[in-house]
LUMTORLO-238341 format. One record per residue (C-alpha): residue in three letters; residue number from 1; x, y, z; chain. Coordinates in nm, 2 decimals. Layout:
REM residues N
(site "ALA",NUM,(X,Y,Z),"A")
...
REM end
This chain:
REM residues 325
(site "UNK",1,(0.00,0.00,0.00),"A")
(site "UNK",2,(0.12,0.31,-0.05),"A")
(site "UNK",3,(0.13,0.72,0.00),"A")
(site "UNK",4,(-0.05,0.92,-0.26),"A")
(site "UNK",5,(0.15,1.29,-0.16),"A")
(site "UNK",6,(0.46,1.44,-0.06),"A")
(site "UNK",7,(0.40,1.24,0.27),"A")
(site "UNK",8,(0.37,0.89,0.11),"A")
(site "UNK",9,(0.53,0.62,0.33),"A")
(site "UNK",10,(0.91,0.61,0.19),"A")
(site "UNK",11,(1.04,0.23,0.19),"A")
(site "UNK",12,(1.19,-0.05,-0.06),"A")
(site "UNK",13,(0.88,-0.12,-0.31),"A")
(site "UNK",14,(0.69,0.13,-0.14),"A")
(site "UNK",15,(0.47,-0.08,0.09),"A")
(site "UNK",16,(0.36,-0.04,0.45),"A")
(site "UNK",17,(0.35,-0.33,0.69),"A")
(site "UNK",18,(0.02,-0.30,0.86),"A")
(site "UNK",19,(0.01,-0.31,1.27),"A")
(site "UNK",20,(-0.35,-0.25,1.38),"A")
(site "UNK",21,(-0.65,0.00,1.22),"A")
(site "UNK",22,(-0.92,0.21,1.43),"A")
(site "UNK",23,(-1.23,0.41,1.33),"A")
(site "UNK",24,(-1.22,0.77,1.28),"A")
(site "UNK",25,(-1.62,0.82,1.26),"A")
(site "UNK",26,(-1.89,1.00,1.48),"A")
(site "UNK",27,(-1.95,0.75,1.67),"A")
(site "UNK",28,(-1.66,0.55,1.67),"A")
(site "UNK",29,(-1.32,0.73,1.74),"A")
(site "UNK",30,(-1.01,0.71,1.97),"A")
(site "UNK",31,(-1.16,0.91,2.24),"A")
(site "UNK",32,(-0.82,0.97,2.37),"A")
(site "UNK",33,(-0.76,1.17,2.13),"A")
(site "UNK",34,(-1.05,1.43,2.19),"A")
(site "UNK",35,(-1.39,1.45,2.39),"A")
(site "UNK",36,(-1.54,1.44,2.01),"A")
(site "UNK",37,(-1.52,1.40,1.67),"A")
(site "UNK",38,(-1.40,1.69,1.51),"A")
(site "UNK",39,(-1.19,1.77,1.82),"A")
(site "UNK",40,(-1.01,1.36,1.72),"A")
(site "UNK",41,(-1.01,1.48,1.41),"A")
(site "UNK",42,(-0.84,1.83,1.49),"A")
(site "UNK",43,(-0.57,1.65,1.60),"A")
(site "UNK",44,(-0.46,1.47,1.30),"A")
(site "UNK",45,(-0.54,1.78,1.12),"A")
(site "UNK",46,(-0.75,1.63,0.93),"A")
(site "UNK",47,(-1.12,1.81,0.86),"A")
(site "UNK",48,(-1.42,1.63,1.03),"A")
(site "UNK",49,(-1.60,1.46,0.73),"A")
(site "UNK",50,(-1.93,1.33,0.76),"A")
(site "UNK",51,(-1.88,0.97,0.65),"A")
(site "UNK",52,(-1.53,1.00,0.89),"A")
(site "UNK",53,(-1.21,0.78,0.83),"A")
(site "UNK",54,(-1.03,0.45,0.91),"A")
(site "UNK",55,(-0.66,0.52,1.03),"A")
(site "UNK",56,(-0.41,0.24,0.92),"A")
(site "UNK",57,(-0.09,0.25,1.15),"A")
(site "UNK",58,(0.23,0.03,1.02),"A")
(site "UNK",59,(0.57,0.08,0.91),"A")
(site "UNK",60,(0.79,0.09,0.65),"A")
(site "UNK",61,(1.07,-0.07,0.49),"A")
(site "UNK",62,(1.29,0.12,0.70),"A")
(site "UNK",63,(1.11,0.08,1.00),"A")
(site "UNK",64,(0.96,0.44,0.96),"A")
(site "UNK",65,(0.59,0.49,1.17),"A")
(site "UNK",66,(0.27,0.59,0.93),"A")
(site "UNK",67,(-0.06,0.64,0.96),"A")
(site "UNK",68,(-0.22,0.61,0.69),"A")
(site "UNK",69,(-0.58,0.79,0.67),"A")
(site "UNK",70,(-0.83,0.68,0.40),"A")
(site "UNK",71,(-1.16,0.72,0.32),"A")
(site "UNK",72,(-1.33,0.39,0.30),"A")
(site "UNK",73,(-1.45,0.31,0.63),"A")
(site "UNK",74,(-1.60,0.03,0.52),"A")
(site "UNK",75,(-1.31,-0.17,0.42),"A")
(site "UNK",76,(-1.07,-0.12,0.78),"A")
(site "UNK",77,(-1.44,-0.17,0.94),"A")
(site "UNK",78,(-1.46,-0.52,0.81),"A")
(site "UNK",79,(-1.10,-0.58,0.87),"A")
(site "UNK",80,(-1.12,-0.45,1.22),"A")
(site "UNK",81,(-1.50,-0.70,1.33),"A")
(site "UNK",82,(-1.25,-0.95,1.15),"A")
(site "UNK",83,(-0.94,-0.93,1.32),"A")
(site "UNK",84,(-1.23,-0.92,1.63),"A")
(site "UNK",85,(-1.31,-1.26,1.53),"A")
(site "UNK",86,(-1.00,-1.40,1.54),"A")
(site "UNK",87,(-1.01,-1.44,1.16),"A")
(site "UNK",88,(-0.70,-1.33,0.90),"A")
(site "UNK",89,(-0.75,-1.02,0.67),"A")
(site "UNK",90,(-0.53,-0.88,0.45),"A")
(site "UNK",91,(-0.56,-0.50,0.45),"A")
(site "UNK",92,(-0.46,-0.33,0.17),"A")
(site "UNK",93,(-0.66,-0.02,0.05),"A")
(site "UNK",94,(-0.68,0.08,-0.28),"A")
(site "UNK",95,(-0.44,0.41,-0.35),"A")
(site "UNK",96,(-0.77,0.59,-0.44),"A")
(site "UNK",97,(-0.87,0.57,-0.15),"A")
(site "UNK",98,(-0.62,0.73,0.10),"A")
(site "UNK",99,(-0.65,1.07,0.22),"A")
(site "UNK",100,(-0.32,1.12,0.34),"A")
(site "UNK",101,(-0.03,0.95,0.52),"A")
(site "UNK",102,(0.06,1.10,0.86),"A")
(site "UNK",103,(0.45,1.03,1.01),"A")
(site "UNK",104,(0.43,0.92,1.31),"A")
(site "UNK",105,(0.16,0.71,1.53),"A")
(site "UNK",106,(-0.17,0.87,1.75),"A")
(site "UNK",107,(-0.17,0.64,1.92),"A")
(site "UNK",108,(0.11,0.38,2.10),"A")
(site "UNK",109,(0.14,0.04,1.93),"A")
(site "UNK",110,(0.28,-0.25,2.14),"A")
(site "UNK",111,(0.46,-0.45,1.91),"A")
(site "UNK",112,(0.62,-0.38,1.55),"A")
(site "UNK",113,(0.67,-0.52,1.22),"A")
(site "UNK",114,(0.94,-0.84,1.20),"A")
(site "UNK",115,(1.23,-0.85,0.94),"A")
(site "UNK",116,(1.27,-0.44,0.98),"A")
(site "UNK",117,(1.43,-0.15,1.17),"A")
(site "UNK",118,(1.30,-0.13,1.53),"A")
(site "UNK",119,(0.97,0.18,1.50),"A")
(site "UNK",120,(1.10,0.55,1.46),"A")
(site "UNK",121,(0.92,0.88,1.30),"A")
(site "UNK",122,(1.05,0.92,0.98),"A")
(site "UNK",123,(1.37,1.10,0.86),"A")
(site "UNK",124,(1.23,1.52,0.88),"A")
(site "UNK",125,(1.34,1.53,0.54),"A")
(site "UNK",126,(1.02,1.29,0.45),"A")
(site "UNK",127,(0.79,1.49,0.57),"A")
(site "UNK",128,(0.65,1.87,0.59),"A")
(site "UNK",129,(0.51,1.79,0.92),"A")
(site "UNK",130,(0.61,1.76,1.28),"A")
(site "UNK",131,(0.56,1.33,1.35),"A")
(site "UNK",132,(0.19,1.22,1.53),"A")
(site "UNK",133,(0.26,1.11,1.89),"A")
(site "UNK",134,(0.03,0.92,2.15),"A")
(site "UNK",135,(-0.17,1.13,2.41),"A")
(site "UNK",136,(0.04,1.15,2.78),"A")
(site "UNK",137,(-0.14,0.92,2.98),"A")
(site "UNK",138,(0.15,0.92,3.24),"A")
(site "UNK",139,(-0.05,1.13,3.49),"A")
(site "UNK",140,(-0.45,1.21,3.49),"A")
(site "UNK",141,(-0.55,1.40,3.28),"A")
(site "UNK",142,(-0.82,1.42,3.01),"A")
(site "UNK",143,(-0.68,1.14,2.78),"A")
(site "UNK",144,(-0.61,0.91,3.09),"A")
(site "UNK",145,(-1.03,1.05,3.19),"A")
(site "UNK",146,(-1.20,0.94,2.86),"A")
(site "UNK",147,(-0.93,0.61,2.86),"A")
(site "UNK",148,(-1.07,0.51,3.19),"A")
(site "UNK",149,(-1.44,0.61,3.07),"A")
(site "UNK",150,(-1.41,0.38,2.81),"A")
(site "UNK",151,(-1.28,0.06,3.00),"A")
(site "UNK",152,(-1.56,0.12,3.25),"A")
(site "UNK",153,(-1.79,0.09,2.96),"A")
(site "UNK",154,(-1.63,-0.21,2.82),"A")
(site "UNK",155,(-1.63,-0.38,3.17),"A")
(site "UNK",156,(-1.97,-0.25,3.30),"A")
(site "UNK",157,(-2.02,-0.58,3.44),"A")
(site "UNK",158,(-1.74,-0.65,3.64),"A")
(site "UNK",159,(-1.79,-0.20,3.77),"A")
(site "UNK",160,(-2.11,-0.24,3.81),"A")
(site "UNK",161,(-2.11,-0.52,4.07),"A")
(site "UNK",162,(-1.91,-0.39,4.30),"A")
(site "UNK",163,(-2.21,-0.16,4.35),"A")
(site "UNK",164,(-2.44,-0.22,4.62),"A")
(site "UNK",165,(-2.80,-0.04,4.53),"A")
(site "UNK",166,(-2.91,-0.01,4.88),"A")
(site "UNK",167,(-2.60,0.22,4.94),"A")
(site "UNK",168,(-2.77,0.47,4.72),"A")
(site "UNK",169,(-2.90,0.77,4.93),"A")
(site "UNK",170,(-3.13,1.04,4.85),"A")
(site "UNK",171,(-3.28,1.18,4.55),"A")
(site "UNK",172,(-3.00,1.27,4.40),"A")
(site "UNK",173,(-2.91,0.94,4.38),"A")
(site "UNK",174,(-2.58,0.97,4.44),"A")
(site "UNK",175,(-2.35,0.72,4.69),"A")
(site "UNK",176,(-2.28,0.84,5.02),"A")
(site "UNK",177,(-1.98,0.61,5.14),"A")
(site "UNK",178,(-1.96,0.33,4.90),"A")
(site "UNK",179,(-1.67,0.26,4.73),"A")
(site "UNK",180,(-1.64,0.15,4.39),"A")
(site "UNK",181,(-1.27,-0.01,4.31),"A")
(site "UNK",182,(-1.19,-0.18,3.97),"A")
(site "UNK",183,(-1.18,-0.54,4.01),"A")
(site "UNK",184,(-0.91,-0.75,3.96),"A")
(site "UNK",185,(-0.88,-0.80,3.56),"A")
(site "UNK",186,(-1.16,-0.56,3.47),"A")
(site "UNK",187,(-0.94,-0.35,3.29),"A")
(site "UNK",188,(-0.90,-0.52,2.91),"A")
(site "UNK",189,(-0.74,-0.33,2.63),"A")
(site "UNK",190,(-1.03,-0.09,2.56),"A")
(site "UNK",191,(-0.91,-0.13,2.14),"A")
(site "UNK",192,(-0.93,-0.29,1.83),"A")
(site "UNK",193,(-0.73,-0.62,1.84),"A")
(site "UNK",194,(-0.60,-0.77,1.52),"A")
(site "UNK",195,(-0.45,-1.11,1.59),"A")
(site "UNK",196,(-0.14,-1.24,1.48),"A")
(site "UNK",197,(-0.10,-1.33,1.13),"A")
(site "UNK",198,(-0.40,-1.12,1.00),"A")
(site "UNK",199,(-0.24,-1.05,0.69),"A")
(site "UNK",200,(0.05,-1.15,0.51),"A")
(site "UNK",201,(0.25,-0.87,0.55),"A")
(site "UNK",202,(0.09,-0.77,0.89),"A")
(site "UNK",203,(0.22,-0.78,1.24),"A")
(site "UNK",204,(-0.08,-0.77,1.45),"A")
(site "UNK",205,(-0.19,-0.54,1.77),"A")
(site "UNK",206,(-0.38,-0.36,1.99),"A")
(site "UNK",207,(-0.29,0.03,2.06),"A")
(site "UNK",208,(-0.10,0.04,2.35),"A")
(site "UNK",209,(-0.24,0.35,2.47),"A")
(site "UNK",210,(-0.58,0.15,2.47),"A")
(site "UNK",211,(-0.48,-0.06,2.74),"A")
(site "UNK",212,(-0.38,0.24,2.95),"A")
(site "UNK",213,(-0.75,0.25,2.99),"A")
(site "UNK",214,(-0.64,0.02,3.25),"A")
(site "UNK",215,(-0.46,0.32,3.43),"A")
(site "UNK",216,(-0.72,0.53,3.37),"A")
(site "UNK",217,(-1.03,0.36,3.53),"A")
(site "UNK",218,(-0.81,0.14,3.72),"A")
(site "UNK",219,(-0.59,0.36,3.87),"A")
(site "UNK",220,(-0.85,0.24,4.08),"A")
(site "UNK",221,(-0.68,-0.11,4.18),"A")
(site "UNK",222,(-0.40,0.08,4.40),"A")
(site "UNK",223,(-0.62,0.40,4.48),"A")
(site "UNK",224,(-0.91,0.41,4.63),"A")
(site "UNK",225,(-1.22,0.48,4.37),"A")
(site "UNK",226,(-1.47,0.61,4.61),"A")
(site "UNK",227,(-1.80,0.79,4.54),"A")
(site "UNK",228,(-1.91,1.12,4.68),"A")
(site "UNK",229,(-1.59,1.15,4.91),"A")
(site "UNK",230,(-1.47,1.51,4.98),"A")
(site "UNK",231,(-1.70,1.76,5.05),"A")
(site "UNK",232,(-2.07,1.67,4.95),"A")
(site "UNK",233,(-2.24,1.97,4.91),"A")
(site "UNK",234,(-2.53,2.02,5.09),"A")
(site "UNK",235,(-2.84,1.76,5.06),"A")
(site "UNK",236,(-2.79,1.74,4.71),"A")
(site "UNK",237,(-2.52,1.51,4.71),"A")
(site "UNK",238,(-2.15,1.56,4.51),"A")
(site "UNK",239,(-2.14,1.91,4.35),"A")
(site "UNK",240,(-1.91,1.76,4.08),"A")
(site "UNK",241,(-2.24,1.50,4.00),"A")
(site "UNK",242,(-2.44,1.81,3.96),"A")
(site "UNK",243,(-2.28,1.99,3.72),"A")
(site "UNK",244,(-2.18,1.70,3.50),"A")
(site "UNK",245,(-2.54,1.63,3.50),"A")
(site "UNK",246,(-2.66,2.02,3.43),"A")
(site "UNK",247,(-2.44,1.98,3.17),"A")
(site "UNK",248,(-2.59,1.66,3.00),"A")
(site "UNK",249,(-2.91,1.77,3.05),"A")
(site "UNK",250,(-2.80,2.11,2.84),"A")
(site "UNK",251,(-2.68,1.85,2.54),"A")
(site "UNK",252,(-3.02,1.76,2.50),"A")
(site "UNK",253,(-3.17,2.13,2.46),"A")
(site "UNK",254,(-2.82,2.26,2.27),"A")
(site "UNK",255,(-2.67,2.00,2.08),"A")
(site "UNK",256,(-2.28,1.94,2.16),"A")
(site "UNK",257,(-2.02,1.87,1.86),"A")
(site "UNK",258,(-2.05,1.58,1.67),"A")
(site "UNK",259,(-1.94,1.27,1.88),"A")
(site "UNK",260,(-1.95,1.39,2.26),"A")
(site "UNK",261,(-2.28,1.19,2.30),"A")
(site "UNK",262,(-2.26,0.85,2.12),"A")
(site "UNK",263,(-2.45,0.49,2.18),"A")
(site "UNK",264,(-2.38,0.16,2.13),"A")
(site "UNK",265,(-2.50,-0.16,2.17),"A")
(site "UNK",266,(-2.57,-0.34,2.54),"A")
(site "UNK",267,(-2.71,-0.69,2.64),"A")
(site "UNK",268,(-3.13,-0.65,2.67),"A")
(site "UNK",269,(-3.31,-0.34,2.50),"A")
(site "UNK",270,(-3.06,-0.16,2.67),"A")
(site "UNK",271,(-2.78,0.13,2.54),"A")
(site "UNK",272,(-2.44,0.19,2.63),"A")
(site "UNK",273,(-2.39,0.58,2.69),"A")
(site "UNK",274,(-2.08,0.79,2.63),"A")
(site "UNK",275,(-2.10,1.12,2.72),"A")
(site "UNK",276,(-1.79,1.39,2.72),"A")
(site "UNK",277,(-1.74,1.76,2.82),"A")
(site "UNK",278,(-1.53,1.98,2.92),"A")
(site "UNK",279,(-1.31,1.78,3.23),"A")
(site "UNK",280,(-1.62,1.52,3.26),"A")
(site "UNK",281,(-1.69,1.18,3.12),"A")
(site "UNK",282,(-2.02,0.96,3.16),"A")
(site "UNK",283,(-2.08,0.61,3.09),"A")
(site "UNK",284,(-2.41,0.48,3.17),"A")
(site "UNK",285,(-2.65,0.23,3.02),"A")
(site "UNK",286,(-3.01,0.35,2.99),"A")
(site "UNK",287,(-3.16,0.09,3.20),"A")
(site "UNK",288,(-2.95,0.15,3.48),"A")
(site "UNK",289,(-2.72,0.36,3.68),"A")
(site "UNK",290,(-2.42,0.58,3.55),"A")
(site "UNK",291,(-2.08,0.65,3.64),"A")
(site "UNK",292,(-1.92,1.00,3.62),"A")
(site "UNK",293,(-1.49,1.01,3.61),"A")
(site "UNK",294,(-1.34,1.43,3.65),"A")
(site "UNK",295,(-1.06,1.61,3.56),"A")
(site "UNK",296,(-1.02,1.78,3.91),"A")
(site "UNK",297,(-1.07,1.43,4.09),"A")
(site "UNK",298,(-0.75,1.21,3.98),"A")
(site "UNK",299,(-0.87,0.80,3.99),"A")
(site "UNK",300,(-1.15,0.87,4.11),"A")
(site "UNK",301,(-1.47,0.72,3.95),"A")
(site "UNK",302,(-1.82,0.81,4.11),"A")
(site "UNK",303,(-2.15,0.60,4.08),"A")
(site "UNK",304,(-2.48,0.80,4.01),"A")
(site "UNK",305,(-2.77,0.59,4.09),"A")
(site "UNK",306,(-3.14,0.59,3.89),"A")
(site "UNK",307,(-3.29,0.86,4.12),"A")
(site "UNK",308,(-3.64,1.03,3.97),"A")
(site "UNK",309,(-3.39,1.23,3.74),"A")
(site "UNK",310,(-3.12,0.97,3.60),"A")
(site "UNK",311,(-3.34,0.77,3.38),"A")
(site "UNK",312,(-3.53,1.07,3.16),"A")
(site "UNK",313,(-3.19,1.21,3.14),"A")
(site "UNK",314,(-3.05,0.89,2.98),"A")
(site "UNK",315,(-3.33,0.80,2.73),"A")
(site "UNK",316,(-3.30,1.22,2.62),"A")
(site "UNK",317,(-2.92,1.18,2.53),"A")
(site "UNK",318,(-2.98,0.86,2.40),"A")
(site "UNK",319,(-3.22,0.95,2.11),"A")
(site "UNK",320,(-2.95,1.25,1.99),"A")
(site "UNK",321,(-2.67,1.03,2.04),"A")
(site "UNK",322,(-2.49,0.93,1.75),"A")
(site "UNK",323,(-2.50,0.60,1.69),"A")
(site "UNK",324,(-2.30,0.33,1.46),"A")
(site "UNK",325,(-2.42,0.25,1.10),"A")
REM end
């Protein structure tokens, strides 16, 4: 596969060895990169198309990190529920169809290519641009924030029983004194996987910065997660709660950027909700309670019960959240 610009991937026969691919779409992106859409897409620099994008990351004959951003979804899409599926694809877009191809990597890969040079940004003199880097998810921040957001989403299960209802106080719905800590192993890579030997030319992987989801949410294994400690205010319960909820409730009334409410699929009739803004994230599902992670609150991630409010809140953002094709 290869370059179509003054950025193409530079390597012997041109081709690029292809590590892992994610989603660039609405309502599908690396939320690490960005609390939505067009703020992901910002920054690749790349301007936030309707039908979005599917970002190939490999390397080159020289061992050179790419990402290489094309238009049809539809193809890295299959590759990608493939790869999910344990089954081999070989994917290799068609030149027509990429956008551009980006030095460097969004996002950290764990493994590289076999038979060339060890991963490095390419030569300056390849490129006009400075190289893409991974997100610092060293300390908390708002990349570690949506990270840990969305391993609490793909482990609602194993969060979400280390919840006792009863705990739940007041209208507000908010806990009082429980404490919710990630259990042991709750905290899978939160990313695409393609397994080894997908395609002939492929080495296979998840983003590494996926699995920092792990430090994110689960900064809760060593820390203590607990809900509502600090300085409740008032009756009304935790005053950070509140205003990530006014918040929500505002999305409904003033519709946010493209992205910073999505839904996806969840076991029953019910939806898995993503919600972002600025310093907040929310993961809920619509038939049940939610769980709100701050900026200002390092590791901590704080249960919000059903309450009178909770639910109508949940089915509004869920009819203007973007949803997959």
């Amino acid at each position: 596969m290869a370059g179509t610009d003054e950025n193409a991937v530079a390597a012997e026969d041109d081709a690029l060895y292809v590590l892992t691919a994610v989603l660039l779409t609405p309502a599908k992106f690396p939320s690490v990169l960005g609390d939505d859409y067009p703020e992901a897409c910002a920054a690749l620099g790349l301007p936030p198309l309707a039908d979005g994008y599917g970002l190939v990351l490999g390397q080159d004959g020289d061992g050179a990190r790419w990402t290489v951003v094309v238009d049809d979804v539809s193809l890295v899409a299959v590759a990608i529920a493939s790869w999910d599926c344990g089954m081999e694809y070989d994917l290799s877009p068609d030149e027509r169809s990429v956008v551009a191809a980006l030095p460097g990597w969004p996002l950290a890969v764990a493994v590289a290519a076999p038979n060339v040079p060890p991963p490095h940004d390419p030569a300056p003199e390849l490129t006009d641009r400075a190289p893409l880097s991974p997100p610092d998810t060293s300390i908390w921040g708002p990349a570690q924030r949506r990270l840990g957001a969305d391993e609490i989403a793909l482990q609602w299960a194993a969060w979400r029983e280390q919840i006792d209802d009863a705990e739940f106080v007041g209208a507000e719905g908010v806990l009082s004194e429980a404490a919710a800590t990630a259990p042991e192993g709750a905290a899978s890579e939160a990313a695409v996987t393609a397994p080894e030997g997908a395609a002939s030319e492929a080495a296979t992987t998840a983003p590494e910065d996926a699995s920092q989801g792990r430090a994110a949410a689960a900064g809760a294994s060593e820390a203590s997660v607990e809900a509502g400690q600090g300085a409740p205010e008032g009756p009304r319960g935790h005053g950070g709660i509140r205003r990530v909820l006014a918040e929500a409730r505002a999305y409904v009334d003033s519709p946010p950027p493209l992205g910073r409410v999505r839904s996806s699929f969840a076991p029953g009739d019910a939806r898995t909700l993503r919600a972002d803004g600025p310093g907040w994230s929310l993961v809920a599902r619509t038939d049940d309670i939610a769980f709100v992670l701050l900026d200002e609150e390092p590791g901590e991630v704080l249960p919000v019960g059903r309450g009178p409010e909770l639910p109508g809140l949940l089915e509004a953002l869920d009819k203007m959240a973007v949803r997959p094709s």
